[in-house]
C-alpha positions in Angstrom: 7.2 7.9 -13.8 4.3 5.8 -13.4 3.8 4.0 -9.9 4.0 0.6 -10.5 0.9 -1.8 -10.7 0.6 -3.8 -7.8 -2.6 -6.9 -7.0 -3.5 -8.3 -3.7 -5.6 -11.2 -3.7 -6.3 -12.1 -0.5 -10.3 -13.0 1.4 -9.2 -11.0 4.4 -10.7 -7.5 3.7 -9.2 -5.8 6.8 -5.2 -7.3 5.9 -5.8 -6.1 2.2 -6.9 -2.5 3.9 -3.9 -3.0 6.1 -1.1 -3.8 3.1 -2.9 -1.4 0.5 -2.6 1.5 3.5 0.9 0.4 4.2 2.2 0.3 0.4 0.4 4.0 0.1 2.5 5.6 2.5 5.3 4.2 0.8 4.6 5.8 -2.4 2.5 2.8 -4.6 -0.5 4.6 -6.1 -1.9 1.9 -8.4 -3.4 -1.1 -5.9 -6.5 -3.5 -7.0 -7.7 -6.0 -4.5 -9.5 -9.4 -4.6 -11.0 -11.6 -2.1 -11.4 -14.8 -4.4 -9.1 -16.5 -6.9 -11.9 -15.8 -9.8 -11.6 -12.1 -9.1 -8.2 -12.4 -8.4 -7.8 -13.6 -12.1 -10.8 -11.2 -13.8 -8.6 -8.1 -12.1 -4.7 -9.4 -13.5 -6.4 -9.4 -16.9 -7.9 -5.9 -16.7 -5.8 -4.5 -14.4 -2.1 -6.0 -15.7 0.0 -5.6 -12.5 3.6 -5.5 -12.5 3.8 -7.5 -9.1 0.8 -10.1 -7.9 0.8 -10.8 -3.6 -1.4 -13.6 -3.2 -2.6 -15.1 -0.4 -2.8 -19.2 -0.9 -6.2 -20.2 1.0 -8.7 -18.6 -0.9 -12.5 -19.0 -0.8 -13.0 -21.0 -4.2 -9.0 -22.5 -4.6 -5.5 -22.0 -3.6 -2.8 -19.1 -4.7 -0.8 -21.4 -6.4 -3.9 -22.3 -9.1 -3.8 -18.6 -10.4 0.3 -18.5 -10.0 0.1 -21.3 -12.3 -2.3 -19.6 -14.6 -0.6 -16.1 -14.7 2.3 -17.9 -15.6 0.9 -19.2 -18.5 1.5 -16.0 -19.6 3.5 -13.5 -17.7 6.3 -13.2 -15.7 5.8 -10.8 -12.9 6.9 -11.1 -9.4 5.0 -13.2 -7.4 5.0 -12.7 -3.8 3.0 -15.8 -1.4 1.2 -15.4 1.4 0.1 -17.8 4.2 -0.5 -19.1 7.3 1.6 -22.4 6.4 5.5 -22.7 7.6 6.2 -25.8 6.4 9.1 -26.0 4.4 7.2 -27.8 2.1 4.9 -25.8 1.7 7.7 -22.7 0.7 9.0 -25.2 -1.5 5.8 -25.7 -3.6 5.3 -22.1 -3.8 8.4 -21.4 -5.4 8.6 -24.1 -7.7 5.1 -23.4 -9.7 6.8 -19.8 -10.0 6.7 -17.7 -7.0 9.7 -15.4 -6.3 8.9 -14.7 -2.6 6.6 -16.7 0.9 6.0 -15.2 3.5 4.0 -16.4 6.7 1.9 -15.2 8.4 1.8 -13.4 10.9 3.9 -10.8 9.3 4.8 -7.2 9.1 3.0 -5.1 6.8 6.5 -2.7 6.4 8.3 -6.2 5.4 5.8 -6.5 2.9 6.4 -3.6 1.3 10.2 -3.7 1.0 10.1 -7.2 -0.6 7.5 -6.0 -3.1 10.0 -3.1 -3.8 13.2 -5.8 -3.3 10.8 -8.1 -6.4 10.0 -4.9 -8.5 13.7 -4.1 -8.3 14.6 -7.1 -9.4 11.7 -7.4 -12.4 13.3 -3.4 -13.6 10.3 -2.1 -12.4 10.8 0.3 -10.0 14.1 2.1 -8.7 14.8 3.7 -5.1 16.1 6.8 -7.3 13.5 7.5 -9.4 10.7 7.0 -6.6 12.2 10.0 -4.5 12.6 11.9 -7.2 8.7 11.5 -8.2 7.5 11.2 -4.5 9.4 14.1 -2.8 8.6 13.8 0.8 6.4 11.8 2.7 4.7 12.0 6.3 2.2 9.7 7.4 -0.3 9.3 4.5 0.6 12.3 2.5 3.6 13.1 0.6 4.5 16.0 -0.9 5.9 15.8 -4.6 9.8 16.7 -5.1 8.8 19.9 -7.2 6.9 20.6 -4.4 3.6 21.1 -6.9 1.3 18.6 -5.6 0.2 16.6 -2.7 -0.8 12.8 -2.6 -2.9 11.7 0.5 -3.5 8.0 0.5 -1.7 7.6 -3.2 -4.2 9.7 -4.5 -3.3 13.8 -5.9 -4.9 16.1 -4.2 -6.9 19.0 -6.0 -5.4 22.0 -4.2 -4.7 25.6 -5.3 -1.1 26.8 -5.1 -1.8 28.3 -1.8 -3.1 25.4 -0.6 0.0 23.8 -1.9 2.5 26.5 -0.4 1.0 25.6 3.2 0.8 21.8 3.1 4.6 22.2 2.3 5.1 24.3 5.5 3.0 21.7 7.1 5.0 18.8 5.4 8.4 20.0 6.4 8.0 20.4 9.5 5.5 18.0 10.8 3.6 17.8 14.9 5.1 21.7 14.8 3.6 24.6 16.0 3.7 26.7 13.1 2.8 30.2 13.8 0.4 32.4 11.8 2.7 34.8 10.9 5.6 32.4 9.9 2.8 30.2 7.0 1.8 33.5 5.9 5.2 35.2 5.3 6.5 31.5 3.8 3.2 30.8 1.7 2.3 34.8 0.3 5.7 36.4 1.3 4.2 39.3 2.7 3.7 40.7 6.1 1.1 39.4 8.4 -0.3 41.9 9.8 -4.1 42.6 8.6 -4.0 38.7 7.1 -5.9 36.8 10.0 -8.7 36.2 7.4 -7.0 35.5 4.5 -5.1 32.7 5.9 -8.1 31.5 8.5 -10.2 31.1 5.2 -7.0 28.9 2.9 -6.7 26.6 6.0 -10.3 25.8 6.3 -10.9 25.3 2.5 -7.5 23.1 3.1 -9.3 21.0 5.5 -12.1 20.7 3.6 -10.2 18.3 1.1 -8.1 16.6 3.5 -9.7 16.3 6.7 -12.3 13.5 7.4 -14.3 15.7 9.5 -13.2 19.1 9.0 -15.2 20.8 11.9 -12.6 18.1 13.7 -9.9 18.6 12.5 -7.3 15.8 13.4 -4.4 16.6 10.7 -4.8 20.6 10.6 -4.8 21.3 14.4 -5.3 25.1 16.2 -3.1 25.9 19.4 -5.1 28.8 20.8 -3.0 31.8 20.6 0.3 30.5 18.8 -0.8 29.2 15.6 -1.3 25.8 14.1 0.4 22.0 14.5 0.0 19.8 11.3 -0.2 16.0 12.6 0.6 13.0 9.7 -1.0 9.7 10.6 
């Protein structure tokens, strides 16, 4: 099942990073940003989301000019953004076609739910069918329910099935100490002993594609003499 297609318009770079992180880790693969309502309209025409989060004080207008021209043709969820709490405000939103307002300041995790609770609603998106896609999640990576591929930041990773076999040890049993002996056994189902190398060289290859700096490791972590500790953020 496809993730769903989800637009934030909004001019404040570092709240789109936060909500575009935020929806990630809760399984939403397919995010487009804009910081302007022009852009805002050029990317619902080329990117055709299923649910549109729009922030209403914009650079060049106001979020309820493009609700009012996406509803000239579609009817997707419409989630408002804003620093205003008046009631009329709310009011306005709703009745040029937006299904949801929320003020600001707000909680990124509330976000997300009511863009699941809208998508719900729209037939979009079920809890059901996202766990059974997704599998199981930790911090920014989740590990798919066939347990065949990892996603870090909504995006698949290009792992080997080694690779794979030990970021599902890591996955299941996350901030751990996993000794060497136990990944090997799990990952190759062999005995250890003789394997130092072999598994020294998967886990630094494995680091190599998920770690920022990989000579730093901050995900893939060695404890000196009892193995290694796999730490989601």
């Amino acid at each position: 099942m496809e993730s769903p297609r989800i637009l934030i318009v909004d001019d404040e770079k570092d709240l789109c990073q936060l909500l575009t992180t935020t929806l990630e880790k809760e399984g939403f693969s397919e995010i487009e940003t804009a910081g302007n309502l022009q852009e805002g309209w050029e990317k619902f025409e080329q990117f055709s989301p299923d649910i549109g989060i729009l922030d209403i004080m914009l650079p060049d207008g106001e979020g309820y000019d493009l609700c009012r021209k996406i509803r000239e043709t579609s009817r997707i969820p419409i989630l408002f953004l804003s620093a205003k709490s008046d009631e009329v405000d709310k009011i306005l939103g709703l009745a040029i076609g937006g299904d949801d307002y929320i003020t600001k300041p707000f909680s990124p995790k509330e976000v997300a739910y009511r863009v699941k609770a809208q998508l719900r609603r729209a037939g979009v998106y079920t809890m059901e069918s996202n766990i059974q896609t997704m599998g199981k999640t930790v911090g920014e990576f989740t590990l798919n329910k066939e347990e065949t591929e990892v996603i870090q930041h909504g995006k698949r990773l290009e792992l080997t099935a080694k690779e794979v076999g030990l970021m599902a040890c890591f996955i299941h049993h996350p901030n751990q100490i996993l000794s060497k002996e136990t990944l090997f056994h799990t990952v190759w189902k062999e005995d250890f002993y003789g394997a130092d190398n072999t598994l020294m060289v998967h886990i630094r290859r494995l680091r190599e594609k998920i770690e920022k700096s990989p000579s730093n490791p901050q995900h893939i972590v060695t404890v000196k003499g009892l193995g290694y500790r796999f730490i989601p953020k």
